[in-house]
C-alpha positions in Angstrom: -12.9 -57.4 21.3 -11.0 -55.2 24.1 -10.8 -57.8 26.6 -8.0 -57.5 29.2 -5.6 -59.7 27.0 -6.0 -57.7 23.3 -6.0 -54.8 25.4 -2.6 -55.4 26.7 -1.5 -57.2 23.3 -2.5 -54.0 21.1 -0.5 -51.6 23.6 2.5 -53.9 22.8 2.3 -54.3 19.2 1.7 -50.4 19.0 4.3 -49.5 20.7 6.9 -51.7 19.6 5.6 -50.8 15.9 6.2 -47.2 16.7 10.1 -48.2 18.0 10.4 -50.6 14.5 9.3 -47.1 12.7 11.7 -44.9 14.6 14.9 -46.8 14.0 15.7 -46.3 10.2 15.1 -42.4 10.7 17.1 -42.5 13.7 20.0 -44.2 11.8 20.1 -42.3 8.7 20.4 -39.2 10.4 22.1 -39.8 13.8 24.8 -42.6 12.2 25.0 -40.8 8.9 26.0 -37.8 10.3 29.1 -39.5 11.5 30.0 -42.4 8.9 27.9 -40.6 6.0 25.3 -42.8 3.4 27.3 -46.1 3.2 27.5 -46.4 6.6 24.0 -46.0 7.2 23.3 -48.2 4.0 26.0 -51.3 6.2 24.1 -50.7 9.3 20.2 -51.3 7.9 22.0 -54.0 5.7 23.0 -56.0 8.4 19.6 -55.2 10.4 17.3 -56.7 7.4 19.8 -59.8 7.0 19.6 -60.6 10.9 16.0 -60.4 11.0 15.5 -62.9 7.7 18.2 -65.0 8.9 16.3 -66.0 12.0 13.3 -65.2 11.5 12.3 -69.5 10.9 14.2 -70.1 14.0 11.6 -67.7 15.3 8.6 -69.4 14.3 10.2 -72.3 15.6 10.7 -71.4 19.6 7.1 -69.2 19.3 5.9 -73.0 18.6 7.9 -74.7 21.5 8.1 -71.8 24.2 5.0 -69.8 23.4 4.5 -66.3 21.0 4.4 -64.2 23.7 7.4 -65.5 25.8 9.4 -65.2 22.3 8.1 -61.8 21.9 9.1 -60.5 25.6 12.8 -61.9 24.8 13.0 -60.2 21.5 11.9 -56.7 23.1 14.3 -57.4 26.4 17.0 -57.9 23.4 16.3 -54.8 21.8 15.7 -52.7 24.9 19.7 -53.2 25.4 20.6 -52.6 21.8 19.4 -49.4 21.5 20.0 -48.4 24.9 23.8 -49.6 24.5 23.5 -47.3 20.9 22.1 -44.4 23.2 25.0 -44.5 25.4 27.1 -45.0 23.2 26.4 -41.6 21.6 27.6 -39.7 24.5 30.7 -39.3 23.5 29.5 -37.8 20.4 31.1 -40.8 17.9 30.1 -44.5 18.4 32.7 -46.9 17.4 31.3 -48.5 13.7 32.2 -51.9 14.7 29.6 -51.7 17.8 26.4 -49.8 15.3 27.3 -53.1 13.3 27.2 -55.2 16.4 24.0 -53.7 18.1 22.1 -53.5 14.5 22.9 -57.4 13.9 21.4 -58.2 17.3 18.1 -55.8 16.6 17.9 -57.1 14.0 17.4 -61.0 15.4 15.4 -59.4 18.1 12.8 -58.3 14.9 13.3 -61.7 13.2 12.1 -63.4 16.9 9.4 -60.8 16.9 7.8 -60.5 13.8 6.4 -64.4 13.3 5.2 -64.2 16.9 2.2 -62.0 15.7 -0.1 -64.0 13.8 0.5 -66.6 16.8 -0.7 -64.3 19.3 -4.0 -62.7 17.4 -6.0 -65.8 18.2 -5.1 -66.2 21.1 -6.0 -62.5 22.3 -8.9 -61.8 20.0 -12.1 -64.0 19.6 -13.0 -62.0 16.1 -9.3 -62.4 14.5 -10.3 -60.3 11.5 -11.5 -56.7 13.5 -8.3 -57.3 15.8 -6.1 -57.6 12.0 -7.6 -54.2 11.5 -7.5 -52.3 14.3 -3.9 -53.5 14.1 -3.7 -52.5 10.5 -4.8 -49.6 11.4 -2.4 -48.3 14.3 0.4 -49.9 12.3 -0.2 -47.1 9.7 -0.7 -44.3 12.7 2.9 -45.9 13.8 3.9 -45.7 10.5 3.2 -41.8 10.1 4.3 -40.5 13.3 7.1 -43.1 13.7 9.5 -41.7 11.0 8.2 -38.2 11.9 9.1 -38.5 15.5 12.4 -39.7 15.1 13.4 -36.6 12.5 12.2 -34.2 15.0 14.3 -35.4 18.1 17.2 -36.2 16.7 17.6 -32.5 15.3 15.8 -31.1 18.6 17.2 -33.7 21.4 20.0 -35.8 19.4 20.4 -38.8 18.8 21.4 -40.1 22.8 17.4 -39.1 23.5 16.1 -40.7 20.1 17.7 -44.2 21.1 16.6 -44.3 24.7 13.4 -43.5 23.6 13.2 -45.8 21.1 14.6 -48.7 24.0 11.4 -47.2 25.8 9.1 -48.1 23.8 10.3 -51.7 23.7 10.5 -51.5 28.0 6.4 -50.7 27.8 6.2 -53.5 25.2 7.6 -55.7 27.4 5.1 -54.4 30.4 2.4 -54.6 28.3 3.0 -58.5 27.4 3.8 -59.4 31.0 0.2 -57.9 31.5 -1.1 -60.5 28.8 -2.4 -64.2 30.3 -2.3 -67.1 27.6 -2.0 -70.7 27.4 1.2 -72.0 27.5 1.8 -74.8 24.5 2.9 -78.1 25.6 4.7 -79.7 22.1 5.7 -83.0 21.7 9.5 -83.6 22.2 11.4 -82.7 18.9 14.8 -80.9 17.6 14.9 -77.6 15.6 15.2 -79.3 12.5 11.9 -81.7 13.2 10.5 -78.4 13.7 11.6 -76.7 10.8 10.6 -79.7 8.5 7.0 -79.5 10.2 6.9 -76.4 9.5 7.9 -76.0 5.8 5.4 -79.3 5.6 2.6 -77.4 6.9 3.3 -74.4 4.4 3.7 -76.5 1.6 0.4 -78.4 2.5 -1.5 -75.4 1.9 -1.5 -75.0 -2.0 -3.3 -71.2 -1.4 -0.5 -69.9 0.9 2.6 -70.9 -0.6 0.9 -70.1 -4.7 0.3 -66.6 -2.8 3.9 -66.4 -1.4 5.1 -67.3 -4.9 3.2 -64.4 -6.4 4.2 -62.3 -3.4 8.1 -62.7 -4.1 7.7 -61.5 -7.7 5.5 -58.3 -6.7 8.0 -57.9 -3.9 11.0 -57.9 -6.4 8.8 -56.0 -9.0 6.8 -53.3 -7.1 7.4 -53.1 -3.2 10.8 -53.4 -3.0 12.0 -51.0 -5.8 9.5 -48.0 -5.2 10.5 -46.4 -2.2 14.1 -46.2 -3.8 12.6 -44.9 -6.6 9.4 -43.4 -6.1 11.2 -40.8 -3.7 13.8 -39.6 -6.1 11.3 -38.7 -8.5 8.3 -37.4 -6.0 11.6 -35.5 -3.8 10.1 -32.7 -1.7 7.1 -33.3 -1.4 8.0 -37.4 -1.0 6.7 -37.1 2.9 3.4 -35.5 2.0 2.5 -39.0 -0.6 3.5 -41.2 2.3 1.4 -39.5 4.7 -1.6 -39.8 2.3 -0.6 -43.8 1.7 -0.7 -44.2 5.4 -4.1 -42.0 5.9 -5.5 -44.3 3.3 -4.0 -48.0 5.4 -6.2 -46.1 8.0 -9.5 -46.0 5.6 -8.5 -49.7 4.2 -8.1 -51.3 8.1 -12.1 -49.2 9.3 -13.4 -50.8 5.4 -11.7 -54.4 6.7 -13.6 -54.1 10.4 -16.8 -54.0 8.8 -16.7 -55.8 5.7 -16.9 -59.7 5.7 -16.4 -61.3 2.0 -17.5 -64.8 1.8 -14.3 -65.4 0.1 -11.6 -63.2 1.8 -8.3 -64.0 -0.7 -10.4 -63.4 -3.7 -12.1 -59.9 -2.2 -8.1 -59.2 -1.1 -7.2 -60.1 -5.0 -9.7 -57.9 -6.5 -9.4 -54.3 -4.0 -5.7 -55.0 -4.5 -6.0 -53.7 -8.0 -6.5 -50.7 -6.0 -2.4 -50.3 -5.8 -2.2 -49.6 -9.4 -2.5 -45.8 -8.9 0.6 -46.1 -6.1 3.2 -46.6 -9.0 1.1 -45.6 -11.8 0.4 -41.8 -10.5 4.2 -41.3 -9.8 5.1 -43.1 -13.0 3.0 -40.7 -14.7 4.1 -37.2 -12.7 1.2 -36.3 -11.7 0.6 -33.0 -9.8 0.6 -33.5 -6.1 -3.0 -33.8 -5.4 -3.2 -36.7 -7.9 -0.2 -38.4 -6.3 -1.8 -38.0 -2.9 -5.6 -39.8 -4.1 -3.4 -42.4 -6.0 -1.5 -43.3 -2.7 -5.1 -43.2 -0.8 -6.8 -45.6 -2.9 -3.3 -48.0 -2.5 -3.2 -47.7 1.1 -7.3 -48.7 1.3 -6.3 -51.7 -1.4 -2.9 -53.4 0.3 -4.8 -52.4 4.2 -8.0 -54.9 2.9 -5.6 -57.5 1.6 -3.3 -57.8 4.1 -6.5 -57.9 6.7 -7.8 -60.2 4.7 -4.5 -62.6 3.8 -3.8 -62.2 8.1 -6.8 -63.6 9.2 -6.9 -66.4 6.6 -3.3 -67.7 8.0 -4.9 -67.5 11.6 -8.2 -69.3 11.0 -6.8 -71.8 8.5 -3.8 -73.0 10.0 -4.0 -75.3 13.4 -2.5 -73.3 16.7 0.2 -75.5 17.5 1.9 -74.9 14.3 0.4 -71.3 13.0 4.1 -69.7 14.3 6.2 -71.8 12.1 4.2 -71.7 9.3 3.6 -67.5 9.5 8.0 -67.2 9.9 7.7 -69.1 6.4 5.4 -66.9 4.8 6.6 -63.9 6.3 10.5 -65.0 5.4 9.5 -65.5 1.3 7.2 -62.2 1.3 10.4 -60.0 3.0 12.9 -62.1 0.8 11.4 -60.4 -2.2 11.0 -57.1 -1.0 15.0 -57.4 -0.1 15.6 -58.4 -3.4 13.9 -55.4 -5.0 15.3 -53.0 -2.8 19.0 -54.5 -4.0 18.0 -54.5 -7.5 16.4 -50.7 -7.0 19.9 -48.8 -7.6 21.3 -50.8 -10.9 17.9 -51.0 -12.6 17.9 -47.7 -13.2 20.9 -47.5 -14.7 19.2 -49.6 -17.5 16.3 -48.3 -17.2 14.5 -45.0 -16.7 12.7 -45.2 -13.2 9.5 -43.8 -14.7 9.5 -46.4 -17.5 10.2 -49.0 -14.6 7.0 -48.0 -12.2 5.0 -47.8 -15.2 6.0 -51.5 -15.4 5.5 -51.9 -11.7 1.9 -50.6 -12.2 0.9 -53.1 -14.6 2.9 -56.1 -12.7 0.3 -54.9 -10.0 -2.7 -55.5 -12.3 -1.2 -58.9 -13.3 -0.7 -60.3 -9.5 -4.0 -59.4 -8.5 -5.2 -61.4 -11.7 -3.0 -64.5 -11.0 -4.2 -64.4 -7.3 -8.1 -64.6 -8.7 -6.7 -67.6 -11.6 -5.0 -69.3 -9.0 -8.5 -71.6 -7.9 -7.3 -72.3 -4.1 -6.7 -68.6 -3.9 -10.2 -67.7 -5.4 -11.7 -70.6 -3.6 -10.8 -69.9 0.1 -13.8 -69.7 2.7 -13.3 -68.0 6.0 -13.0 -70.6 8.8 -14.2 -70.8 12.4 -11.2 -69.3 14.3 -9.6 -72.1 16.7 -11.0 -72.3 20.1 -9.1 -69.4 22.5 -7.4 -71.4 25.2 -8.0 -70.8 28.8 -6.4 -67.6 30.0 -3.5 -68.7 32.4 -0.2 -67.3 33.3 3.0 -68.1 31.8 
């Protein structure tokens, strides 16, 4: 698997995971400590509705122009965001109007960025499912050390360092995709909109993927998008230490994904996804640390297998010339939901008590993973051949 291209390809994605990880922790403490929690709360706002708002576009021009051309545009955009934030910090108090400005075009760099990935697997990896995982798995490294990172500099180094480093690690990114040598599509001539219809026609061809994304958007709304809200005002303190143990277990769940094979992948994903009970269930619960920790274990093994699984399914099943546009839909309805949640996070519990709520969260859990399994194109699903790797050329 570590040819010359993954090679290059998994030093980019790591690295630019790593700068994705950074930049919330670097907001909320650097911006917050001049325009206090609403203006932190604005500035990721307007990030998240950037990215969603072209992320189809994206799928679109990774189509037309090629992933990883898309990819090295979206870092080269980002590399001047943060490096215009970093500057901007020298005089100790950026205007707000530019944070808006710079975090609304970060945020399109991301949407540009993020449907380019399933594009690029196949055509970097000749065993798509142990590239998903050793992917999965340095996402969750990323995902530990990211956040941790970020705290640590911006109290040691302040926040000027914190934002050139994080336009760094979008500069070796880039380096590290100029490195990569892939075929270059040549698509028929079309508009956007042809594209886009393509696209959604594609998606909505594929009874498995769009039933999937439809029971994605409720959990989304339901579980994922209200529990980090949630979860850490109950957890507090010790809040970091469950996270870590949730991102140790992504670790186990990517190694378990390397190995295992199912002869159904979606209905193996459906079935260790029960495994994410214990993730809202232990906190719901208050459970003593150790018990929150081995609940957030066994979630991070059960949503590391699915999303391995779910990953390489989209990259086998769905033809190369069209596998960008179709991933920016998927993507798009699965981050829709988790938006909506998040939203929803503060005046639900008003109504209702947050434990209550993640005790309902635990058992919506239980019921996706069942409606995955009833859904028969779900439980059906074989693993394909992957699609042919193109000859390695420059572009």
């Amino acid at each position: 698997m570590w040819t010359r291209n993954f090679t290059f390809y998994f030093g980019a994605r790591t690295v630019s995971l790593l700068g994705d990880a950074m930049m919330p922790v670097a907001a909320a403490l650097a911006v917050g400590q001049v325009y206090g929690i609403a203006g932190v709360g604005y500035v990721l706002a307007v990030w998240t509705a950037s990215a969603v708002l072209v992320m189809l576009f994206g799928g679109v021009f990774a189509d037309r122009f090629g992933a990883r051309t898309i990819m090295i545009a979206a870092d080269v955009l980002r590399i001047f965001t943060q490096g215009v934030v970093a500057f901007a910090f020298l005089d100790g108090a950026p205007p707000y109007p530019l944070l808006l400005a710079t975090a609304f075009l970060s945020g399109i760099g991301a949407g540009l960025f993020e449907p380019c990935v399933n594009g690029m697997v196949p055509l970097v990896a000749r065993d798509p499912q142990r590239a998903n995982a050793t992917l999965k798995i340095a996402e969750a490294i990323t995902q530990l050390a990211g956040p941790a990172l970020a705290g640590i500099l911006v109290l040691a180094a302040g926040p000027v360092f914190v934002y050139a480093l994080d336009a760094g690690t979008f500069l070796v990114s880039v380096v590290c995709l100029l490195l990569v040598r892939v075929a270059v599509p040549r698509p028929e001539p079309a508009n956007v909109l042809s594209d886009l219809r393509r696209g959604w026609h594609e998606f909505k061809a594929r009874s498995w993927m769009w039933s999937v994304i439809l029971v994605w958007v409720f959990w989304g709304v339901l579980v994922i998008g209200p529990y980090v809200p949630l979860s850490s005002q109950i957890i507090g303190p010790d809040y970091g230490w469950v996270m870590a143990a949730l991102g140790s277990g992504t670790v186990v769940g990517g190694l378990v994904a390397i190995r295992l094979r199912p002869r159904r992948p979606l209905a193996a994903g459906a079935i260790a996804l029960t495994g994410y009970t214990a993730v809202p269930l232990t906190v719901a619960l208050g459970l003593p640390l150790p018990a929150l920790m081995a609940g957030h274990v066994l979630g991070g093994v059960a949503l590391a297998f699915w999303s391995v699984m779910w990953s390489t399914s989209v990259q086998t099943q769905v033809a190369p010339d069209v596998l960008n546009r179709v991933s920016a839909y998927q993507v798009a309805g699965s981050v829709a939901g988790m938006a909506v949640g998040q939203a929803l996070a503060g005046p639900a519990a008003l109504v209702i008590e947050p434990r209550t709520f993640l005790l309902g969260s635990a058992v919506v859990t239980m019921a996706v993973a069942a409606a995955l399994l009833l859904i028969r194109p779900v439980r059906a699903l074989t693993p394909a051949a992957p699609h042919p790797e193109p000859e390695p050329i420059a572009s």
